[in-house]
Structure formats: structure tokens, C-alpha cells
N, C-alpha and C positions, 0 to 999 in steps of 0.2 A: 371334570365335572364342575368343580369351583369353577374356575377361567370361563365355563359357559353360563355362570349364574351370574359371575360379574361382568360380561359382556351383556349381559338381558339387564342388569340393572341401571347400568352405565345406559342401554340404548332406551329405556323410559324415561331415566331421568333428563336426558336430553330432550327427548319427544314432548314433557312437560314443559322442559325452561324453552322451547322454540316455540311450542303455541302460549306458552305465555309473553314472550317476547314479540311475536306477530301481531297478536290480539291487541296486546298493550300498544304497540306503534304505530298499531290503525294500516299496518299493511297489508291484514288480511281481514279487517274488518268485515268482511261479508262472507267469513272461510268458516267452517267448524272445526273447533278444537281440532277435533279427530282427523281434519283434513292435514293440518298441519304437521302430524307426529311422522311422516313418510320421511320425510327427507332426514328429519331427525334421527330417525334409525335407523338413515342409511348413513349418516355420519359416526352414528358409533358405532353398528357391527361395521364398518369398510367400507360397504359396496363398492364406491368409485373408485378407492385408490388404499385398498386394503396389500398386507401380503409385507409392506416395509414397518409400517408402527407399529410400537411396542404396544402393552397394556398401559406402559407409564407415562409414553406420549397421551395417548386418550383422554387418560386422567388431567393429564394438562389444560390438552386442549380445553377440554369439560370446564375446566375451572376457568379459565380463560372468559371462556362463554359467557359462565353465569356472574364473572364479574363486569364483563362488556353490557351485558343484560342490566345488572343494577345502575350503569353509569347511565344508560340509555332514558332508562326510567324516570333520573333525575336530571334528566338534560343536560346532561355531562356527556355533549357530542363527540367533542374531540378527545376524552378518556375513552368513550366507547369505542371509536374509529380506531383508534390503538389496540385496545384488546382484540376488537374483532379480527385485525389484524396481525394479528401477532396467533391468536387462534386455526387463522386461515395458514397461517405457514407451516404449523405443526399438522393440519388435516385438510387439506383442502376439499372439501365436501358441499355440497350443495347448499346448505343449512345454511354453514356460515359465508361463505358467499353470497345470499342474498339478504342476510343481516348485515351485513358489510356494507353492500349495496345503499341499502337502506339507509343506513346510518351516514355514508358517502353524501347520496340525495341529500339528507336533512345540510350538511357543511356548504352545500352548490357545489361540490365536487361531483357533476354530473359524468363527466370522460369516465374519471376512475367508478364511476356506479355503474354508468352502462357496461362496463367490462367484466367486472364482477356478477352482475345481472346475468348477463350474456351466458356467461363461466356456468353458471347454477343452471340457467335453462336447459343449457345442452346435455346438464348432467342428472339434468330429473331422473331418477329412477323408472321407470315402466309401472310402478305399484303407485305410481302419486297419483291423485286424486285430478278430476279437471278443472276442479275450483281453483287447487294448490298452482297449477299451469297459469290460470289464466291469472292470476295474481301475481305472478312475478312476472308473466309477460306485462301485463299493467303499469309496474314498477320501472320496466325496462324502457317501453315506450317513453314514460316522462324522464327518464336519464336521455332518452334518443331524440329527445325532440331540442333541447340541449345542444346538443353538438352535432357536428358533422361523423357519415359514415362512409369511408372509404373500402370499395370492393376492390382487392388489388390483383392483379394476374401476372406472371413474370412466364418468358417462355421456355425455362427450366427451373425443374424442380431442384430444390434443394439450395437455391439462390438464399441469399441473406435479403431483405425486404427491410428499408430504415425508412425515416420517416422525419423527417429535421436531421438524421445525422444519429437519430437512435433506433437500433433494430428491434424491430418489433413483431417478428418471427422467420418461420423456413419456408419458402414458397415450398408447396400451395397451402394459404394460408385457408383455416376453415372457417373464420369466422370475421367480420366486419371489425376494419380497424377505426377504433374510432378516434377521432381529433377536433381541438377547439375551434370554433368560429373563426375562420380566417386564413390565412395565404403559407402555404405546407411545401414543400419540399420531400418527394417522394424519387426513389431508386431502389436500384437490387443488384447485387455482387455476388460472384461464384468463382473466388480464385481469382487468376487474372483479367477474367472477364467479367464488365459490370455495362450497366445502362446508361444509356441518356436519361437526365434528369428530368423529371417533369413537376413543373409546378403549378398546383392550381389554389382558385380561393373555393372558399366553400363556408357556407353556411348554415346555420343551426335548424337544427331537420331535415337537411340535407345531403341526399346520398350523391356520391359520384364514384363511377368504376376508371379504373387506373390500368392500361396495359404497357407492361416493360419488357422490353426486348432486349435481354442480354447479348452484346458484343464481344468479338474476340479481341482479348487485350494483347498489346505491341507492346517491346520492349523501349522504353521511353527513352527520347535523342538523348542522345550525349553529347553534356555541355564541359565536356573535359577540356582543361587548357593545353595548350602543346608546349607551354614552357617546360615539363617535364622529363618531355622528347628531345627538345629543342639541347637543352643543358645537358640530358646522358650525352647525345650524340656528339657533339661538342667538345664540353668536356673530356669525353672517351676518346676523341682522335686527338686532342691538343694534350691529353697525357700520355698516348701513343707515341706521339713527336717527340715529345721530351727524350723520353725512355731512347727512341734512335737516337735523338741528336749526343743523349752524356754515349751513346757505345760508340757510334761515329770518333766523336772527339776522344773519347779514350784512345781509340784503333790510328787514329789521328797524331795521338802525341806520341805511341807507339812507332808509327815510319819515321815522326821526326828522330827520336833518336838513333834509330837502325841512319837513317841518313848522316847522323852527325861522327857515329861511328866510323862509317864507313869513309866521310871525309878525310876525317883522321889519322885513320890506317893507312890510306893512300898517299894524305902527305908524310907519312912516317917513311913511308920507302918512296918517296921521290917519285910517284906515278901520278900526269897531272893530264887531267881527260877533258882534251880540250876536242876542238871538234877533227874530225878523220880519226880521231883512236876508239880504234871496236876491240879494243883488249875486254878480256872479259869482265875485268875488273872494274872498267868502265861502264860497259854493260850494266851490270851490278846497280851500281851506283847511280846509273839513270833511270832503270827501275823502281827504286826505291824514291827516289822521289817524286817521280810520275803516281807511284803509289802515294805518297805525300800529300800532295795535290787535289789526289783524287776525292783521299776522304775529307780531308779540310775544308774542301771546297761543300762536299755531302754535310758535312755535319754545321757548318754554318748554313748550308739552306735549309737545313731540318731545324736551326733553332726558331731562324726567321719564321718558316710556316708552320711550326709550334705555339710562337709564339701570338702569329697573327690570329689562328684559329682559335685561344684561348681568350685574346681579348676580343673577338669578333664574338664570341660566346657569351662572354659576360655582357656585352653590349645588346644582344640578340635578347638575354635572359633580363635584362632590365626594362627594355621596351614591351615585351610579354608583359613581363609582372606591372608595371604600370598603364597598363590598359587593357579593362575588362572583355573590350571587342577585338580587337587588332585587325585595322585593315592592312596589314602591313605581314608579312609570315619572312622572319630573317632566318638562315641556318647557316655555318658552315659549310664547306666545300675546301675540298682537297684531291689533288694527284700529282703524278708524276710531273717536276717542275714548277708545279705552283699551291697556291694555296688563297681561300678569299674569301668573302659570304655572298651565298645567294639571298636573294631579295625575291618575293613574288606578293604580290596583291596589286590593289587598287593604289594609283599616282594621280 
């Protein structure tokens, strides 16, 4: 019961600071007090946008109001525009929206009045009066004759809609977006799909309708460099080489001594393997350094094309890194018996 007596006190006492604030600014000069109390108490019981404020938002708000109201009075535009606004954050209600408005008009901040204008008309109550209508539509008109008004259409809902680069709602928008005299940049984004841009000029009074046709978005080329490639791959096989070439030469120095042994032993007993002797000893002894041979021969061509493929690397990855385009694509290359860089581009 109290909450419903301060909710009726709260919604007069606003009802009085709005037609006194109308009255006094001349923007409802032709309005009766009594016309203007509607909006006012629909801003203090809720109607618009009731259900989240408190009692002690209200209270704020209120106060807000009636200090926006005093500064108005004293031509103290720019304090007023502040409170209004700072009002308008806590309730956004019809009232002070088109207070706002108003006080916006008096600065030439037409854009921002037509918007707030806009904001209050759509939210008149059904109880407002049609004097109270036709006065802020009044107010609206001279904010709209001001600026340009763009009708925008995008071919999916739920698109983002910008306008220089700032969004300024969710397709479908409901209501005319307005903007300054001159040359706009209009689009709309939905994820990875967005518009072709369209720009137009436009001028003050002037309406223009905008339609955007969202595309489907491609995964953007890639401008990766291949020196990355270039160098693993590289790289990776000239330290593959290595790694064979030190076990070659290990398995290498291995026959040499099985060889120098067996030399040895044979001259110890007077066994000398020259040619026609297929003793087995000989045998032996020529195996092993066929084995000799074999891998000596393996493990110096594994150093060689270890080593070719490491500095044809480095050389491949320096030509890369200094140049941004490369008409030129260098790699390593390797197999059995050799080893080199491939070269491919433009000569």
C-alpha cells in the first residue's frame, strides 16, 4: 500500500515538472497542461520499460529531471543535455526523450534529437492525447529537416547494419537511421558473411532507401611464405644425412680395423694372399675390406650430399627471406647417388 502511494506521488509529481518543462520551452505551447501529464506517468509508473527499476532508480531518475528542468529554464543548455541524459539512461521513457530532444534541437544537435524524438513517438502511450502526438511529431519534423534519413534493408535478419564504420542496430531495423548532410558509408555483417559497401551523399531533408545483400564469406588467400617449408624440409633431410653419414663412418672405421687385424694375423703366420690363393683366410681378408670400401665410399657420399643439402638450404632460406615476392621457389632434392637444389619459377 505505501509503494502504491509512492508510485502515484512520484507519477504527479512528474506529470507537473513535464508540463511545466513543455510549457516553459514553448514546445508545447499550444498543448494543455493536462495534455502533457500522459507521458509523464507513464514514465513514473513504467509503462515502457517497467519490470527492471527499482523505486530508487525512479527517484533518481526524477531528480535528474527536475534538475535538467532548472538548467533548461536558465539556458543552461549544455547542463540540461547532461542531465536529460544521464535521466534518460536510468528510464528511458517517452518524457524524457522528448525533453532530451528538445534540449538536443536548442544545441543544433539535430541527428541526436531526431533520434530521441523518433524513440518518444514510437513510445507514446495509447492514453496520450493528440495534441501531445502532434507536438513531438512537430519537434521531430524540424530535427528531420536537419539531417538526412536513411531507410536501410539488408537480405537477412539479424545482420549487424554500420554506418561510417559504427553499428547502429540488428537488421530489420524499425525505425529511420538518421545522419549528417553528406557522403556515408553504409554496410551489414552476419558472421562471415557481410555486403558490398554502398555509398551515398545525401542531404538535409532528405530521405534515401539503402538495400544490402549479404554474401557468403571465403576463407581469405593465404599469403604464407614457403621459407618455412622450405627450411623444415631442408633442414630435416641435411640432418638426416649427417646422422647416416657419423654411422657409415663409425661402421667405416669399424672394417678398417677388423681389416688391419686380420692383416696382421696373416703376417704373423706367414700366409700372404696374393692372387690364385682362395684359402679361406684370404677369403676373409678380402671381404673385409670390400666391406671397407664399401662403407667409406657410403659415408663420404653421405657427407658430401649432407652437406650440399644444408648449404643449398641456407642459401634457398636466405633468398626467401629477402624477398617479399620470390619469383624464384629454390628446395632441396635428394636420392640415391645424388643430391642438389631444385629451382622452379620465372628466368
Amino acid at each position: 500500500m505505501k509503494s502504491s502511494c509512492t508510485k502515484a506521488t512520484l507519477a504527479a509529481l512528474a506529470a507537473t515538472v513535464l508540463s511545466a518543462t513543455l510549457l516553459s520551452h514553448g514546445a508545447f505551447a499550444a498543448v494543455p497542461a493536462a495534455a502533457t501529464s500522459a507521458p509523464a506517468a507513464t514514465a513514473a509508473s513504467g509503462a515502457p520499460d517497467s519490470g527492471s527499476h527499482s523505486e530508487s532508480t525512479d527517484d533518481e531518475a526524477h531528480a535528474l529531471f527536475r534538475r535538467a528542468t532548472a538548467a533548461f529554464d536558465e539556458k543552461r543548455y549544455a547542463d540540461a543535455e547532461g542531465l536529460f541524459a544521464q535521466a534518460f539512461a536510468l528510464r528511458k521513457a517517452p518524457d524524457i526523450a522528448t525533453n532530451l530532444g528538445i534540449t538536443e534541437l536548442k544545441l543544433g544537435k539535430a541527428r541526436a534529437a531526431a533520434e530521441h524524438l523518433q524513440y518518444a513517438l514510437s513510445l507514446l502511450p495509447l492514453t496520450a492525447k493528440a495534441e501531445q502526438r502532434r507536438a513531438v511529431e512537430e519537434k521531430l519534423g524540424q530535427a528531420r529537416a536537419e539531417v538526412g534519413a536513411l531507410t536501410v534493408r539488408v537480405s537477412r535478419a539479424g545482420a549487424d547494419v554500420l554506418v561510417d564504420g559504427i553499428s547502429v542496430g540488428t537488421a530489420p531495423l524499425a525505425n529511420s537511421v538518421f545522419v549528417d548532410a553528406g557522403r556515408h558509408r553504409i554496410e551489414a555483417r552476419a558472421g562471415a558473411e557481410q555486403s558490398a559497401p554502398v555509398t551515398i551523399d545525401i542531404g538535409r531533408g532528405a530521405e534515401r532507401e539503402v538495400e544490402l545483400e549479404l554474401e557468403g564469406g571465403s576463407a581469405p588467400e593465404s599469403n604464407a611464405s614457403p621459407l618455412p617449408v622450405v627450411a623444415g624440409v631442408g633442414f630435416g633431410l641435411g640432418g638426416a644425412g649427417l646422422v647416416a653419414a657419423i654411422v657409415l663412418t663409425a661402421v667405416a672405421n669399424g672394417k678398417s680395423t677388423d681389416r688391419a687385424d686380420a692383416s696382421a694375423s696373416l703376417s704373423e703366420r706367414g700366409v700372404r694372399c696374393e692372387a690364385g690363393n682362395e684359402g679361406p683366410e684370404c677369403a676373409d681378408a678380402r671381404s673385409t675390406a670390400k666391406s671397407l670400401d664399401t662403407f667409406s665410399n657410403a659415408a663420404m657420399g653421405t657427407w658430401i650430399a649432407s652437406g650440399v643439402v644444408v648449404l643449398g638450404t641456407a642459401i634457398a632460406t636466405a633468398i626467401v627471406a629477402s624477398s617479399a615476392e620470390p619469383k624464384v621457389a629454390i628446395a632441396p632434392i635428394a636420392g640415391p647417388g645424388f643430391a642438389g637444389l631444385g629451382a622452379i619459377g620465372r628466368f
